[in-house]
C-alpha positions in Angstrom: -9.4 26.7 -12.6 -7.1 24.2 -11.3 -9.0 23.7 -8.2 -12.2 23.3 -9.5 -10.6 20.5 -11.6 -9.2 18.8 -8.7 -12.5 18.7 -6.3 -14.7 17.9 -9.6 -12.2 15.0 -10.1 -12.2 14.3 -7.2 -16.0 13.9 -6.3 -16.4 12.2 -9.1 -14.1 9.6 -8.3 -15.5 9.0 -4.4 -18.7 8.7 -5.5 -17.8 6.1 -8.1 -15.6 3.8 -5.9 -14.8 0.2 -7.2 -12.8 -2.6 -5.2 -9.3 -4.0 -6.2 -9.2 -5.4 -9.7 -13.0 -4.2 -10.4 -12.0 -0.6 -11.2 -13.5 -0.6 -14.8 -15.4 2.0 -14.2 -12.5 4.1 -12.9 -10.1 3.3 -15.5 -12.5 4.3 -17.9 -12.8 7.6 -16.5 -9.3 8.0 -16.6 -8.7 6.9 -19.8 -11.5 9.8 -20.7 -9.7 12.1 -19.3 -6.3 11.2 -20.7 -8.0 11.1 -24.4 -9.8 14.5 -23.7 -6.3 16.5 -23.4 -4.4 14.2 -25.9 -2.1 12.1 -23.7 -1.1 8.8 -24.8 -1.7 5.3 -22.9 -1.0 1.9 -22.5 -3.5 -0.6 -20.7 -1.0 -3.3 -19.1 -4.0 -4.8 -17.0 -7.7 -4.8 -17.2 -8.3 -1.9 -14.8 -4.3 -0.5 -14.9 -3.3 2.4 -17.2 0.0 4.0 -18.0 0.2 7.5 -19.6 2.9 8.8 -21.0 4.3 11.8 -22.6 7.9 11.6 -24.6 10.6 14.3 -24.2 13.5 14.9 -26.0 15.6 13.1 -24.6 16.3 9.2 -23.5 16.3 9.7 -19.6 12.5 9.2 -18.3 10.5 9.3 -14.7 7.6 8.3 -13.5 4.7 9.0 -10.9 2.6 6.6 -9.8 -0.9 6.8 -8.5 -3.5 4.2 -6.9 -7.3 3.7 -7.9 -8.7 1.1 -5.6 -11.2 1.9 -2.6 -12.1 0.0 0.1 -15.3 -2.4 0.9 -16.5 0.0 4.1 -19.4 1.9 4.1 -19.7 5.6 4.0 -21.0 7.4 7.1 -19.8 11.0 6.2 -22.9 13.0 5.0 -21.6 14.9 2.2 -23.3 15.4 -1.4 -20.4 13.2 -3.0 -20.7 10.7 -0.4 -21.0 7.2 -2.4 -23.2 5.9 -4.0 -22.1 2.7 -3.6 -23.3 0.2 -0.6 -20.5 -0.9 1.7 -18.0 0.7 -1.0 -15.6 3.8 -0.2 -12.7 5.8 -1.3 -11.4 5.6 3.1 -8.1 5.6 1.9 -7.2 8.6 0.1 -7.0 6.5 -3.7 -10.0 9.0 -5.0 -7.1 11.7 -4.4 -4.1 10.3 -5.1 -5.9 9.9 -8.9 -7.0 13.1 -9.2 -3.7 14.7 -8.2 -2.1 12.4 -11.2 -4.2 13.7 -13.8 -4.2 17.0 -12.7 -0.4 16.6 -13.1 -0.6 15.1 -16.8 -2.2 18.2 -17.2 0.1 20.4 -16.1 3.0 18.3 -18.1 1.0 18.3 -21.3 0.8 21.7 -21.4 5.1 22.1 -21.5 4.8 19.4 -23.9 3.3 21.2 -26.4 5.1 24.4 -25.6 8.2 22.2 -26.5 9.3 22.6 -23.2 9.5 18.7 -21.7 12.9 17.1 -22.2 12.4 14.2 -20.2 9.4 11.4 -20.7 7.3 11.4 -18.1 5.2 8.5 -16.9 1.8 8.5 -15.2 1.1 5.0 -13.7 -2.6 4.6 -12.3 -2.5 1.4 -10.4 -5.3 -1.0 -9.5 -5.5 -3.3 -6.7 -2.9 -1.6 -4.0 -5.5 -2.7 -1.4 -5.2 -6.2 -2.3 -3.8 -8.5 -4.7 -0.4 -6.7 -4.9 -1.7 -4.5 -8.0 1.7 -3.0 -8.5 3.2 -6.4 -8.8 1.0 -7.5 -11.4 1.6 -4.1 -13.3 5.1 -4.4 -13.6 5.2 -8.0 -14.7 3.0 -6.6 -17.4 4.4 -3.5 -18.6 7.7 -2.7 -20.1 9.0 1.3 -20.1 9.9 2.1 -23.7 12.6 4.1 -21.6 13.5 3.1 -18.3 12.3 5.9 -15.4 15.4 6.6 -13.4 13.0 7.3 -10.4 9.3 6.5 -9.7 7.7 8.5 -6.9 4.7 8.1 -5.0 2.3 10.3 -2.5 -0.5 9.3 -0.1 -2.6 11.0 2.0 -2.2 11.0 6.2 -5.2 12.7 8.3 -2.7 12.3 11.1 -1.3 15.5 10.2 -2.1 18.7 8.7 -1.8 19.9 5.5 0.3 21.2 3.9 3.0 19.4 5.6 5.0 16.2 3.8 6.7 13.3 5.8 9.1 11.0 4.6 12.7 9.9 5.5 15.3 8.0 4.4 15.2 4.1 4.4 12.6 1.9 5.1 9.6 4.2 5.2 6.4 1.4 5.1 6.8 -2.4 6.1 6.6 -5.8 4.9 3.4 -7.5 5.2 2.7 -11.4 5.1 0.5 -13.3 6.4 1.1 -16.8 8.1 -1.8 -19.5 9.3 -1.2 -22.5 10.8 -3.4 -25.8 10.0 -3.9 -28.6 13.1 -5.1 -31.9 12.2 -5.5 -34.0 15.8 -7.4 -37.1 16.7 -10.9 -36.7 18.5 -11.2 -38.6 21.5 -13.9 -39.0 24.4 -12.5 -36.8 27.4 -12.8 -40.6 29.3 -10.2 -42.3 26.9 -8.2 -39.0 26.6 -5.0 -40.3 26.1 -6.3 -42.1 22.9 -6.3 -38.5 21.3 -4.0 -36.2 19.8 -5.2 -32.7 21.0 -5.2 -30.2 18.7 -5.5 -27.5 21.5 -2.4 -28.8 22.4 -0.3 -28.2 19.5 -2.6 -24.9 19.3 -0.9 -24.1 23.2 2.5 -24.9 22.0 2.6 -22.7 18.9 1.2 -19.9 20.9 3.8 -20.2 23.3 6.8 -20.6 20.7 5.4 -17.5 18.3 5.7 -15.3 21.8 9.2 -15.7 22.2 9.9 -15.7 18.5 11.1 -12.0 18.8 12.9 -12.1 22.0 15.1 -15.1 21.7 15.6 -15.1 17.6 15.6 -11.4 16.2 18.0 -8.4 16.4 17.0 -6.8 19.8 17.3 -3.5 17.7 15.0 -4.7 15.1 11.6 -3.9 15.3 9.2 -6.9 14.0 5.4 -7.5 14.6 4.2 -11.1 14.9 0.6 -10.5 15.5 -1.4 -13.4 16.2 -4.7 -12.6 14.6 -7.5 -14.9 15.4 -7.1 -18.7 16.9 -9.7 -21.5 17.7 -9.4 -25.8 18.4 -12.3 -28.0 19.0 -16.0 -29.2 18.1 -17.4 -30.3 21.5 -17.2 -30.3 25.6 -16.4 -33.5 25.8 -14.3 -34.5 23.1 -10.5 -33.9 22.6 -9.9 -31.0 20.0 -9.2 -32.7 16.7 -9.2 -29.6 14.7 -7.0 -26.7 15.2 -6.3 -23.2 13.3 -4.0 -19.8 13.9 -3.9 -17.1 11.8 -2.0 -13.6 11.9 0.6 -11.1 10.2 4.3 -10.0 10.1 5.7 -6.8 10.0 9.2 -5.9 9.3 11.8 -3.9 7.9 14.3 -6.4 6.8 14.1 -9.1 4.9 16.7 -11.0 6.2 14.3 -10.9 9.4 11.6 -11.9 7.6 13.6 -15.1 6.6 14.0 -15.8 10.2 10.7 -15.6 11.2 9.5 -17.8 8.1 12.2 -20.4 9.3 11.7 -20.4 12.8 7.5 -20.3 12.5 8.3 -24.1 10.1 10.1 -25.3 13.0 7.6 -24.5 15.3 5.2 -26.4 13.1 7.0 -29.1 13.2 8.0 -29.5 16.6 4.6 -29.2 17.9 3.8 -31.9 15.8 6.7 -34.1 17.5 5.6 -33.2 20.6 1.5 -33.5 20.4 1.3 -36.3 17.9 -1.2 -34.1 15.6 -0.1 -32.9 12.3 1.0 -29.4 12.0 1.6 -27.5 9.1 2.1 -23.6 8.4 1.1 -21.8 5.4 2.8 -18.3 4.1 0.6 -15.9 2.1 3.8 -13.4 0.4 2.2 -9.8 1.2 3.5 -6.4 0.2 8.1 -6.0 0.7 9.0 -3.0 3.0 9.1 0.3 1.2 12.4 1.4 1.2 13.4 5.4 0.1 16.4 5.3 -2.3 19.0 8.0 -1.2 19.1 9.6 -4.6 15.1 9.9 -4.7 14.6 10.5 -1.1 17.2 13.8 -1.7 15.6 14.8 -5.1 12.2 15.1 -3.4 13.0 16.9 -0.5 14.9 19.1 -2.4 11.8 19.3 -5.0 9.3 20.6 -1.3 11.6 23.5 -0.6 10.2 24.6 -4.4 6.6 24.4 -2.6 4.8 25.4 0.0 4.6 22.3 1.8 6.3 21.8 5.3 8.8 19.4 5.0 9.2 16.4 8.0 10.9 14.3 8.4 9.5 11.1 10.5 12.3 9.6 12.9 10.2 5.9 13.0 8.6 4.0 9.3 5.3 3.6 9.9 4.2 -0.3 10.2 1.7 -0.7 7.7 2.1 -2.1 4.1 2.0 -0.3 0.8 2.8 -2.2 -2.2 4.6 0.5 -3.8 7.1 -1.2 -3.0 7.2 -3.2 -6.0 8.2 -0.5 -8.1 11.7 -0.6 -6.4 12.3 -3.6 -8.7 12.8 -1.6 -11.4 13.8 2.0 -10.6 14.7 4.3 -7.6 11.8 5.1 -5.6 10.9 7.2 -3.3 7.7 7.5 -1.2 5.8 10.3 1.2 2.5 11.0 3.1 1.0 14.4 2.0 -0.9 15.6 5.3 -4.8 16.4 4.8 -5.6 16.9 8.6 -7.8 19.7 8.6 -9.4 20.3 12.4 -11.7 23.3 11.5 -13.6 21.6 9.2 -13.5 18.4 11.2 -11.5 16.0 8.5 -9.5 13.9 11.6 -10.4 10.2 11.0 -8.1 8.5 10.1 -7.1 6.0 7.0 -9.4 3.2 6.4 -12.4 4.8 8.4 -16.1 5.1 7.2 -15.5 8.9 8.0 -12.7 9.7 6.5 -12.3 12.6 4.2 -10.2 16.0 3.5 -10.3 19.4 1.7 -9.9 18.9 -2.0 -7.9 22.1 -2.1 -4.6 20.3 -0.2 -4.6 18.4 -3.3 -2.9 21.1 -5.2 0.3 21.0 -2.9 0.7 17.2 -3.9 0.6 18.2 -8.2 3.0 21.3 -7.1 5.6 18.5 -5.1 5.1 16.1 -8.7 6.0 19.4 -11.1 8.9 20.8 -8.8 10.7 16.8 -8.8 9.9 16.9 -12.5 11.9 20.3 -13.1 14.6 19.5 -10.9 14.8 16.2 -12.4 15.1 17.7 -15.9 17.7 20.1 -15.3 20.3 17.7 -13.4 22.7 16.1 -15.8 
């Protein structure tokens, strides 16, 4: 019965997908689903819900799950696909929902058996995809009792299921995103030296941001200064008056981040001594690396030997960013990928792909990892 729960769920939810801070029509299915087996909740944000059950006793965890999709359309020819243009769950959120209310489920039932000693929180998050939902959550949500840990699963078509990766430390990076702004003075190529080229400052900067990680960072570090997209100019003949350089760093550390941040105003303003155009550098504040708590990290490995799943541990973090992050602020986290790579039935695409999809029955090994960290946490003292 469980099954048929979690693909009906499921289905449901990828054909009803709704983009960060617009999921009204996904909250409200939660919150119908919550009210239909008698679980309590809290509404923090518009589209953000927090269930809860109360045990016994003061000590407290929490689960956490997204509910955002993506603004890609669907090319997967399926009955569920969605029915929603240039909207789709790519990302594995239709999922990650399901296998949190599936779990409610399973901890309402020990509830009333009289069986829960701990209270147990069930956080469905808007806006991971953007907007730093889990950010805005938790400045507007206090536990009644504070979770010792808060844990977290997503899905990876990279490998197959029935398998969990994680490891210890940093597990996702940090994400910002830096663009640079170029004011010049336009000029007739003839009377050149009259101008201040912004293609010139644009040259410099380019330059300096490629030697950024050689001559400034750990050598054992790894950091991504990606330089995204780049233009200066309005016509053939004229000397660039206008310049512009966006792009996005990845790291582990934030220390390293600092660096960069420092070194990327200096930059800024040296080409601005140099070139004679004004220079300035903007910082958008993107997701903080996810880092694994040792405690967590060893409570849910422990919890997979309980399952079926195949537990791996990745030697490398993987680079891209996952606001989850956040919810290190306030409690132990820990954070893994539940594989849904499935090559007989052709699920292989990977994340963020207008193809991507999985078997809803390797859901079930993600609400078994949730119950065994839940019944290891309750009987540790």
């Amino acid at each position: 019965m469980e099954y048929e729960y979690l693909k009906e769920t499921r289905r449901w939810l990828h054909q009803h997908p709704e983009l960060s801070m617009q999921e009204f029509e996904t909250s409200a299915f939660i919150k119908r689903e919550l009210d239909e087996i008698g679980v309590p909740y809290d509404t923090p944000l518009a589209t953000g819900v927090v269930a809860y059950l109360e045990g016994t006793s003061d000590r407290a965890i929490a689960f956490r799950a997204d509910i955002d999709a993506l603004p890609i359309h669907e090319e997967n020819n399926v009955d569920y696909r969605s029915a929603v243009d240039n909207v789709m769950h790519a990302c594995g959120h239709d999922g990650h929902t399901t296998m949190l209310l599936a779990f409610a489920r399973r901890v309402k039932a020990l509830y009333d058996a009289g069986q829960l000693s701990v209270t147990v929180y069930f956080i469905f998050q808007p806006s991971e995809e953007t907007e730093a939902g889990a950010n805005q959550l938790l400045k507007s949500y206090t536990f009644s009792r504070q979770p010792a840990y808060i844990f977290g699963l997503h899905m990876m078509p990279d490998n197959p299921e029935n398998t969990i990766l994680s490891k210890p430390g940093p597990i996702t990076a940090s994400a910002t995103e830096y663009r640079f702004f170029i004011k010049g003075l336009s000029a007739h190529v003839a009377n050149k030296e009259q101008g201040h080229s912004a293609g010139e400052a644009l040259t410099f900067i380019l330059n300096q941001l490629s030697q950024l990680q050689h001559y400034h960072l750990p050598g054992l570090r790894q950091n991504i200064i990606h330089i995204g997209r780049f233009h200066a100019g309005e016509a053939i003949n004229t000397v660039p008056s206008n310049g512009y350089l966006e792009g996005t760093i990845r790291t582990y550390h934030a220390d390293d981040l600092s660096v960069i941040k420092e070194q990327m105003t200096r930059i800024a303003e040296a080409a601005a001594t140099v070139t004679g155009s004004a220079v300035e550098v903007k910082f958008s504040e993107g997701y903080p690396a996810t880092i694994n708590d040792a405690d967590a990290y060893a409570l849910m490995q422990a919890a997979s030997t309980d399952t079926h799943l195949t537990w791996i541990e990745k030697s490398e973090p993987y680079l891209f960013g996952e606001d989850f992050a956040f919810y290190s602020q306030v409690a132990s986290t820990a954070f893994a990928f539940l594989g849904c790579r499935n090559e007989e039935q052709n699920y292989v695409t990977g994340l963020h792909t207008s193809t991507f999809n999985f078997d809803e029955q390797m859901m079930a090994g993600g609400v078994d990892l949730f119950s065994a960290i839940l019944t290891r946490f309750e009987v540790a003292r």
